[in-house]
C-alpha positions in Angstrom: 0.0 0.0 0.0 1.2 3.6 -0.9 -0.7 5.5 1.3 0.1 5.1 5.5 -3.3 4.3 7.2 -3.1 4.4 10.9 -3.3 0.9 12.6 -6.9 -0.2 13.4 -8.0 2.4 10.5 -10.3 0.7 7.4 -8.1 1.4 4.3 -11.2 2.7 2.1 -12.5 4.7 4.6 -9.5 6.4 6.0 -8.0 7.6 2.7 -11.2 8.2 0.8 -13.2 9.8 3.6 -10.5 10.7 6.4 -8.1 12.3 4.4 -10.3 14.2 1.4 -13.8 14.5 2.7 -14.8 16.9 1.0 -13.4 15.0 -2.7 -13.6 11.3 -0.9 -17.4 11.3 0.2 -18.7 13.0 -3.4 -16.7 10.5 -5.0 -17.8 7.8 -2.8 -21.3 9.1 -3.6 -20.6 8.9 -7.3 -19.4 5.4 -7.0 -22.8 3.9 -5.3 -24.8 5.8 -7.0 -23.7 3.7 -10.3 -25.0 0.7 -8.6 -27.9 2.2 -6.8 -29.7 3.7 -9.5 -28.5 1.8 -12.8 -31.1 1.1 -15.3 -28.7 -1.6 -17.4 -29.3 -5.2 -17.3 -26.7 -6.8 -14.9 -24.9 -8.8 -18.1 -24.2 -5.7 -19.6 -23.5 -4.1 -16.5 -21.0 -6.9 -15.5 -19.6 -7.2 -18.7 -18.3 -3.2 -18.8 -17.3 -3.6 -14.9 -15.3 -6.4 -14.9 -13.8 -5.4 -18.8 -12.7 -1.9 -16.7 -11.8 -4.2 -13.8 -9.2 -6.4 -16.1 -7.8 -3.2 -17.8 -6.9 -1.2 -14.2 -6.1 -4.3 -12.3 -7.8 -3.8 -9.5 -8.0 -7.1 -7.0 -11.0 -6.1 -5.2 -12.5 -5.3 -8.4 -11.8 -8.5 -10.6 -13.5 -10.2 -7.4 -16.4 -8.3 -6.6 -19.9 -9.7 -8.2 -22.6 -7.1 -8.7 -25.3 -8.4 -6.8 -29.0 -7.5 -7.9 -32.1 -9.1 -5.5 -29.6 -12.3 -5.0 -28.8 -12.7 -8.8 -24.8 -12.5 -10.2 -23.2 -13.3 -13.1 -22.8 -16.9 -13.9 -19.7 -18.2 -12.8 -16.8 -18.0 -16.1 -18.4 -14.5 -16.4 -15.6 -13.0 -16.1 -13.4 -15.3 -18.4 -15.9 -14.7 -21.3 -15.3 -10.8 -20.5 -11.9 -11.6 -21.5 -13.2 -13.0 -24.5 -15.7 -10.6 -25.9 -14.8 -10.6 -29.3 -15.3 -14.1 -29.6 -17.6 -15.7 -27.1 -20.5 -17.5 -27.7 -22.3 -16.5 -24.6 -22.9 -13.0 -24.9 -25.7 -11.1 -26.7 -25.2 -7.9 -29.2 -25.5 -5.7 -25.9 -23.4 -7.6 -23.9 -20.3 -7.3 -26.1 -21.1 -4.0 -26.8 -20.9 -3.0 -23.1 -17.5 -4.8 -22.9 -16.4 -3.9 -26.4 -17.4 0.1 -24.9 -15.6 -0.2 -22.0 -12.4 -1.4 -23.5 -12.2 1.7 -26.2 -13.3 4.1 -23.3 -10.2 3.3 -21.4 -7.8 2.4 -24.1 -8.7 4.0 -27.4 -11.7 7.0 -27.0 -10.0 8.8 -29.9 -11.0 6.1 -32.2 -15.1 5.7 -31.2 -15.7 6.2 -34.5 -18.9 5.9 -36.7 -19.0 2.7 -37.5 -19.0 2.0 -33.4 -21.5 4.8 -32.6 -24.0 3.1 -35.2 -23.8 -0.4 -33.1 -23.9 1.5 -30.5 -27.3 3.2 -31.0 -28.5 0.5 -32.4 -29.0 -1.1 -29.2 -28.5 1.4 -26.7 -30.7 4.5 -26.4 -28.7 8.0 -25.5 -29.9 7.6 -21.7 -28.3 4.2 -21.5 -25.2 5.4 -23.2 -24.8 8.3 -20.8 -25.6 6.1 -17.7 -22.6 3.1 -19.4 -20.0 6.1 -20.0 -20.5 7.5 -16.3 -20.5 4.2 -14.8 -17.3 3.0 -17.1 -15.8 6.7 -16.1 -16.6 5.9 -12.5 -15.2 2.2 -12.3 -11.9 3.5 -14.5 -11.3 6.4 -12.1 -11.8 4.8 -8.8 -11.1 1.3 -9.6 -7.7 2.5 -10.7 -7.2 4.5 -7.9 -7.5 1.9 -5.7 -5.1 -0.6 -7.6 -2.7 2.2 -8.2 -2.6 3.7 -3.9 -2.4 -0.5 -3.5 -5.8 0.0 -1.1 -7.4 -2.7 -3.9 -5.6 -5.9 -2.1 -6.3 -4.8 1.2 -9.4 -3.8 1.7 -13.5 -4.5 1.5 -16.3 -2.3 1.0 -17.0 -0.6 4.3 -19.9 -2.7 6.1 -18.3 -5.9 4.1 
């Protein structure tokens, strides 16, 4: 870990809350508010976590399961995630979602309009602006995590 948390301190909440509350709790905020008020299916939901997951290298992340009323992913999930190109288990949204997630982080200069048309084929603009702050939010925080090293030593406050 990068960052020095006092002994008997939780990781997440110390540096996210203790030592930028004004930044740490909007941010924190942000980040439930992705999973609190999502419209998306969980599959395609899933699908652009974990792919965003996978690119930062997050721990915490690559583990965690979106839970929705007691339903998750199907175990391998996450390996077909891996495999969006070319796996038979996903449907046209589902490898969108990953297929979105992947250019967001790695290539946003080249969404061009040969993308956007899958894209809107499938997605209406209120999903696409809910997918990019949700792939915005898990890039940003899931990265911060891995990269202050809080994403192998900690769980979700209340975990």
């Amino acid at each position: 870990m990068r960052i020095d948390v006092p002994e008997g301190q939780h990781p997440i909440e110390y540096v996210w809350g203790d030592l930028v509350p004004g930044i740490g709790m909007a941010a924190a905020n942000f980040s439930l508010s992705v999973y609190a008020h999502t419209t998306l299916g969980l599959r395609e939901f899933e699908a652009a976590r974990l792919r965003i997951a996978q690119i930062n290298g997050c721990v915490f992340c690559l583990d965690w399961r979106t839970d929705r009323d007691g339903e998750k992913v199907e175990e391998g999930f996450a390996d077909a995630v891996t495999e969006w190109r070319t796996t038979g288990t996903f449907d046209d949204r589902t490898r969108l979602a990953a297929e979105y997630a992947e250019r967001y982080a790695l290539d946003h200069h080249n969404l061009d309009e040969e993308f956007w048309a899958r894209m809107t084929a499938h997605y209406s603009q209120v999903e696409i602006v809910e997918l990019s702050m949700s792939i915005g939010s898990w890039l940003a925080f899931g990265r911060l995590n891995h990269v202050l090293g809080l994403d192998s030593v900690c769980v979700l406050p209340g975990g």
